[in-house]
N, C-alpha and C positions, 0 to 999 in steps of 0.2 A: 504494500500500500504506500503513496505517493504523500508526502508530509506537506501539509496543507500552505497555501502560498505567506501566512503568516511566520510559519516554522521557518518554512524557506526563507525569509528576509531577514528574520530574527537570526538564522545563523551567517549567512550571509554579510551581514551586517560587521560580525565581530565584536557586539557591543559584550561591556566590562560587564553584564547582566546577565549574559549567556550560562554561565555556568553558576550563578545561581537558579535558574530556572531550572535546570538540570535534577535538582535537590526537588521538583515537584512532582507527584504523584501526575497519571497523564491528562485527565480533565483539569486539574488546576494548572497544567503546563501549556495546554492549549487556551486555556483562556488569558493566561501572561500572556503569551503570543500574539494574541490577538491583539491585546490591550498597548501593547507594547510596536505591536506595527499601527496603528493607527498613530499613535505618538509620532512615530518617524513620520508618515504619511503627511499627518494635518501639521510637523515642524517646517516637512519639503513645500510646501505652500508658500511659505514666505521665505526661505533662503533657494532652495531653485529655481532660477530661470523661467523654466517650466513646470513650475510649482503649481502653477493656478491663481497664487495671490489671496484676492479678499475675495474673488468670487471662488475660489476653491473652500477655502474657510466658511464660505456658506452653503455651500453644496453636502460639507462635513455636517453642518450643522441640522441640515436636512436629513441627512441620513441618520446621524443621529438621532432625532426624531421618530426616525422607520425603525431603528432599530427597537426600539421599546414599545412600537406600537406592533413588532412582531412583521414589519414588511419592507426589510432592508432591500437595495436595489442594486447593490455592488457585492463583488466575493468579498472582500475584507469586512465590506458591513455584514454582512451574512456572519460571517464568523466572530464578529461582534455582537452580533443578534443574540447569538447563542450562548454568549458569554455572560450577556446582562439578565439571559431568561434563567440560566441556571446559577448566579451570584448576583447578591443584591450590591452591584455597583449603583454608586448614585449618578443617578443622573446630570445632576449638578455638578460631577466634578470632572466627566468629560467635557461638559459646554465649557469650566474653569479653563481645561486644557485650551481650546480653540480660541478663547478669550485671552489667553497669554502670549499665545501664538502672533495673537492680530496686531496685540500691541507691538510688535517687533514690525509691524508696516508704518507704524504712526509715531514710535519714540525710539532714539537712539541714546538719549542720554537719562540717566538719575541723579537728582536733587541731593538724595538723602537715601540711607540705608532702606528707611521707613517704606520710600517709596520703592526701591529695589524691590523689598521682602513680598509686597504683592506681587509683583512679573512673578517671584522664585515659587510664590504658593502655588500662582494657577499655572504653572508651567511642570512644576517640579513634586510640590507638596500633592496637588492634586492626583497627581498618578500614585503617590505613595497610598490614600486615600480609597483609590481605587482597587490597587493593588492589596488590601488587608482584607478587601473585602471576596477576594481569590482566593487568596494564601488562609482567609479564618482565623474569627478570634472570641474571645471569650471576653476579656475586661474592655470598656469601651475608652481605659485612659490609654489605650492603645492607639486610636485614633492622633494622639499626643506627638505618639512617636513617630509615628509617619511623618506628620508633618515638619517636626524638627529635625529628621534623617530627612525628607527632602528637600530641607532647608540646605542643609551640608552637603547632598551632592550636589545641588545649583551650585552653586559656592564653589566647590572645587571645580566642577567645571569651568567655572567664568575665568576660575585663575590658570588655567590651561590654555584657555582660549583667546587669551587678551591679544592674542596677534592674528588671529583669522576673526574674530569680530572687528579688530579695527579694519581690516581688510576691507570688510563691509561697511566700514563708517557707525561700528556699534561700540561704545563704551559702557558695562555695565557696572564700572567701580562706582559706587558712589562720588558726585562733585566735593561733598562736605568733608569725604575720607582725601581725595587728592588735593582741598585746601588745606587741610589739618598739614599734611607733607611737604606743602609747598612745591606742588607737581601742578602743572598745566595740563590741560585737557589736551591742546593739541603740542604740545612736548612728548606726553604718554603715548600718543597715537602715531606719531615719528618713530619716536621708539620702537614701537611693535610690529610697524610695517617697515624699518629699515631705513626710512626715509629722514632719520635726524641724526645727531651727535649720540655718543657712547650714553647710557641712560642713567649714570649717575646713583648715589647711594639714595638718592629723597626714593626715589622710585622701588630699589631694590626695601626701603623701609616701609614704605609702602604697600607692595606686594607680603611683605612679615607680616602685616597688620590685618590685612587680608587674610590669610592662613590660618589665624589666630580665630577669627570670626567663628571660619568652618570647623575650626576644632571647639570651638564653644558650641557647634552646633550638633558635633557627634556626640558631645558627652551628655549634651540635653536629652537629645534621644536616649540616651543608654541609659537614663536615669529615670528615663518616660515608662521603657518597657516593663509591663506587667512580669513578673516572674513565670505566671500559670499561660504567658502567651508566648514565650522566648521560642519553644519549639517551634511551634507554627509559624513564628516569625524568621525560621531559619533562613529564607530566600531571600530575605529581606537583611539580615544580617550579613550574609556573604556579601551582598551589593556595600553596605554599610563598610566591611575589612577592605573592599579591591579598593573604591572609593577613596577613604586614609591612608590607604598604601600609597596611592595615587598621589594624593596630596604632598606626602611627605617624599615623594622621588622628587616632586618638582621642587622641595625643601629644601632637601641634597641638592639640586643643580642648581637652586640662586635663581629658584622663578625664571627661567630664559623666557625670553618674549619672542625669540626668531627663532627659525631651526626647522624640524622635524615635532611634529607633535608628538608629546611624550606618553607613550604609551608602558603599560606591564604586559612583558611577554604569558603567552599561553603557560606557559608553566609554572610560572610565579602566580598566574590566576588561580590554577587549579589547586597548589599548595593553598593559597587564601583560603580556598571555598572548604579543604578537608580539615586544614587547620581551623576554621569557623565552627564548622560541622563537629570537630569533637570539645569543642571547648564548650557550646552549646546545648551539647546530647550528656556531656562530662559536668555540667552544671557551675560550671568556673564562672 
């Protein structure tokens, strides 16, 4: 049997998630899948070419729609269909997702952390959101933790990425965080794309500052999770170790803003995921 088109992009993809998904039983692996290509699908709307845009984002939103009234009109909503009829995701936190989406058509820059952490809920937090209700849980201060574990991987992401969003003309450090440093907006954006002088310590103190953020945000979560929900939460915690791992390579190398995006090799993923998995099941 032919592994459904969400399977396929899910691996395809090589996302740092992959092999937490692994760790699911195979209806809850299918329905990450699912939930999980739709994510990439309605992100390629606003950063491909051929994404579709704002009328793609409302075509999601459409379908969306189908999907819960049980008459989706695409394969991926099809298989989305089936995800929401057999897990009660909310509905509110897929529109969250396409809603954070859009804002990457209409805003490039942030104020303030404050206003960040909204883009990071409905972008990041909300699939966390979605994703518990896959994965199963018993204490509802669980919801807690979703959303401050997808606080921390926005977060790590954005500090990996500072040099392909500038590419794009996107800054998602807070302005208030690059006043505090004494960093300019288009100083930082030189930097990242190559286009300025050596970037200086304000910047590399800056980026520390940053780091610190997302570590304030793993340990939130870790402090969120329920005890009687750590197990079920195992997918969730792998994503959580690759993620920190992540964080702290880019620690080790001095935040680089140019380069080759840094990634962890398949092997060091999969050590993450077994070492998760018995510290988890070991009650550590």
């Amino acid at each position: 049997m032919s592994a459904s088109p969400s399977a396929q992009l899910t691996r395809k993809a090589q996302s740092n998630f992959y092999y937490a998904f692994l760790t699911l039983p195979s209806e809850k692996r299918r329905g990450i899948y699912a939930l999980y290509s739709f994510c990439r699908v309605v992100d390629d709307c606003v950063d491909e070419e051929d994404g579709g845009g704002e009328a793609g984002l409302d075509d999601w939103l459409s379908e969306i729609d189908r999907c819960y009234r049980g008459t989706p009109e695409t394969e991926l909503g099809r298989e989305l269909g089936e995800t929401v009829s057999r897990f009660p995701v909310p509905r509110s936190a897929l529109e969250d997702i396409v809603a954070g989406c859009r804002t990457d058509l209409t805003q490039n820059r942030y104020e303030t952390f404050a206003d960040l952490r909204v883009y990071c809920e409905r972008v990041a937090s909300a699939v966390g959101l979605a994703s518990i209700e896959i994965f199963g849980y018993s204490n509802p201060h669980t919801r807690e933790y979703a959303v401050e574990l997808g606080l921390a991987l926005q977060l790590t992401n954005i500090l990996r990425d500072v040099a392909s969003d500038a590419a794009r003309d996107r800054l998602y450090l807070p302005l208030e965080d690059l006043a505090r440093f004494g960093v300019g907006a288009e100083r930082l954006l030189a930097a990242a794309t190559g286009a300025g002088s050596a970037r200086g310590p304000e910047i590399g103190r800056l980026l520390a500052f940053e780091a610190d953020r997302a570590r304030g945000h793993y340990a939130a979560a870790a402090q969120r999770l329920p005890p009687e929900d750590r197990r079920s939460m195992l997918a969730a915690e792998i994503m959580g170790a690759i993620y920190r791992a992540l964080l702290e390579e880019l620690a080790g190398r001095d935040y680089p803003l140019g380069g080759d995006r840094v990634r962890l090799g398949r092997p060091t993923k999969a050590w993450l995921a077994l070492r998760t998995a018995a510290r988890v099941y070991g009650g550590a």
